[in-house]
Phi, psi and omega in degrees: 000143163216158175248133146267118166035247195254035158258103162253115203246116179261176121356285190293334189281291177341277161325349206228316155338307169313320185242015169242002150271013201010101135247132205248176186284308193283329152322334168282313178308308208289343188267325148351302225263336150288350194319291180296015128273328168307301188305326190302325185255019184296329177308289192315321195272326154333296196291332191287333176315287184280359189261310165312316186268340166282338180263017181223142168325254207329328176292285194305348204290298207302327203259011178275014165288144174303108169120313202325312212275352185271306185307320181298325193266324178283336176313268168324064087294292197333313217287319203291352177293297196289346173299320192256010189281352176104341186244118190252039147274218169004265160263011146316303194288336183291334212247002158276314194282335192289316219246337154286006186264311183268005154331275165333280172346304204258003175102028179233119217231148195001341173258344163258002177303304193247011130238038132324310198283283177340343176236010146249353166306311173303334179268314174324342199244091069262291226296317199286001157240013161269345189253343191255357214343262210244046174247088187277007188275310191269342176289287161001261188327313181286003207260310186321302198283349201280309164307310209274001208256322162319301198276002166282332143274341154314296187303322160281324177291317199279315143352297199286309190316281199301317162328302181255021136272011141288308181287354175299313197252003152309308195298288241279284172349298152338296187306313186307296153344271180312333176289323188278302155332320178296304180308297172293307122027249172344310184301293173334273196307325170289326191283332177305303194293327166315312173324294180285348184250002179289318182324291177318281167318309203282328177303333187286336190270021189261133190119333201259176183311308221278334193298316183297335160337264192296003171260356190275251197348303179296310164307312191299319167306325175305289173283337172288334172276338178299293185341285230275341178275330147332317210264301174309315223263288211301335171290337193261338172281343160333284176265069119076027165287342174301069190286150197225126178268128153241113193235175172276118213236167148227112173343330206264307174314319186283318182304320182293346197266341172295333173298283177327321178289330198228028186275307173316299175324304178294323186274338184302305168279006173072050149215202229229116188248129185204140178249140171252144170124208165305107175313332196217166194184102192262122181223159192252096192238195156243112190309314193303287186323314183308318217267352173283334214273292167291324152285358150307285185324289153353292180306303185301318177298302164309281193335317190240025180258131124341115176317162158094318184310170189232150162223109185240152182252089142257164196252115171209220184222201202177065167070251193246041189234088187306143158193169217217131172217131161275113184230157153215182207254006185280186199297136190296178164250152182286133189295347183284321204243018161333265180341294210274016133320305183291347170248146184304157175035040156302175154205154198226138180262169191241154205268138178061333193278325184113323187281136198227138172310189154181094194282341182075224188241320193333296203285319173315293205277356186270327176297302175320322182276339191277313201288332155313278171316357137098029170267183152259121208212123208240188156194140192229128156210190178241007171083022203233281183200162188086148143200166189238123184244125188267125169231104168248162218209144196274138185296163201295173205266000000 
């Protein structure tokens, strides 16, 4: 067995590649048994090989270092000593996946790759029927098994290429993480104080010109604290960092204290915030997690309402399922574009209204907290007007 990081190549792995390509003991025997014609001509088939890849732009670009195509060609006598010796294992395959690795490394990537391996099958297939002249039975078996030991090295450089555009995109997912982590940070500690001292001013303002100014100001500071705790939480659920407290709560309750945040907000903009349903709603959650959930939704619902509009929070059950659904009465969403809500910075036009969603991280990160919470979280619209966001959530035991 060898390891690249997490590409792990066995015996059995081998063997089982091997025997779904049928390559048989006589595919061997018979490219054994070329070797020595292969060799006489290696050179020949080698130069002609590069004579191929010097006659196309992209090739020559990569190969235009001093020296390279000499260095290289000594590379190719090896690889091809080892294409016709007959022995397909192991270490065949680590030195097959290696060389697809540095293949991937310089940038040559999977369509000049195999049709590289193709024109050398073809010059290989001139030379081995000029050395076989009219014994076309054996020439034939050997031109076969050469293909299947070919496409057996295809299949691993295509192996290693896909390994490290993996490990490509583990390092950027990292990074993206720690940046996003730095960022929030970063974010977090200024914003608090701002925060607390607009607090501080708007108490001394109250009555004065100046208090709508800062309440303006104190929302915006507000949603700007969602955004950046949106960004966090959908990063931590990435690697699997999120954590979740769960105690006993009421559902009915978190809703009113989330109304109770954006209720100024809503009569300032003129439309009409009201929670329905069930007064009390005993669920085993995470409050913290809950109540983010809900001002997105909320937040979005003011946002993307028409003035004169209604929003409502109601609260029930759903068979053995507590759920809290935000609706409202503004332009529906289109059924097409339903889905791509739920994915990050999607976005959706709204048919007729003039107005376009624009989801961010909010609807993305309302999932991500839901699906933690082992809830569900839905939108229902008719593509006209209204729509509804669901979050049910299992009652408390």
């Amino acid at each position: 067995m060898f390891s690249i990081g997490s590409f792990t190549l066995t015996d059995a792995e081998v063997a089982k590649r091997k025997t779904y390509l049928e390559i048989l003991p006589a595919d061997e025997d018979r490219l054994r048994a070329a070797h020595a014609h292969l060799q006489k001509h290696a050179q020949e088939i080698i130069d002609r090989f590069y004579e191929y890849l010097l006659g196309h732009e992209h090739t020559r670009r990569m190969l235009s270092e001093a020296g390279l195509v000499e260095r290289l060609k000594g590379m190719q006598a090896r690889y091809f000593e080892e294409l016709t010796a007959g022995r397909y294992d192991l270490a065949y395959a680590e030195n097959r996946v290696r060389v697809g690795l540095t293949h991937h490394r310089i940038g040559l990537s999977p369509e000049w790759y195999l049709g590289a391996y193709v024109k050398y099958l073809h010059i290989a297939s001139d030379v081995l029927s000029n050395a076989f002249g009219r014994d076309y039975e054996r020439f034939y078996q050997t031109i076969v098994s050469l293909t299947k030991i070919i496409y057996l090295d295809m299949g691993l450089a295509l192996d290693a290429y896909h390994f490290s555009g993996q490990e490509g995109l583990e390092r950027m997912a990292a990074a993206k993480k720690q940046l996003a982590d730095m960022i929030v940070h970063d974010l977090q500690n200024p914003l608090t104080g701002i925060i607390s001292a607009l607090q501080t001013l708007h108490g001394y303002a109250k009555g004065r010109p100046d208090e709508e100014v800062l309440e303006e100001a104190l929302r915006r500071c507000n949603d700007l604290s969602i955004m950046i705790m949106n960004v966090l939480q959908v990063s931590r659920a990435e690697v699997g960092k999120l954590q979740t407290y769960v105690e006993n709560l009421d559902l009915a309750q978190i809703a009113r204290g989330v109304i109770e945040e954006f209720l100024r907000t809503a009569v300032r903009e003129d439309r009409h915030i009201s929670l329905e349903g069930l007064p009390t709603m005993a669920v085993r959650t995470d409050q913290t997690l809950v109540r983010r959930i809900l001002q997105n939704l909320v937040r979005n619902a003011l946002r993307h309402t028409p003035k004169g509009t209604s929003v409502v929070v109601r609260v029930g059950t759903l068979g053995d399922r507590a759920q809290v659904s935000v609706i409202d009465d503004g332009p529906g969403i289109p059924k097409e574009v339903q889905g791509k809500l739920f994915e990050p910075f999607g976005a959706a036009a709204l048919r007729g209204s003039g107005l376009r969603v624009d989801t961010g991280l909010g609807l993305p990160s309302c999932r991500v907290l839901a699906k933690a919470l082992g809830a569900s979280l839905e939108v229902l619209s008719d593509g006209e007007r209204g729509s509804e966001f669901t979050l049910r959530l299992p009652l408390e035991p």
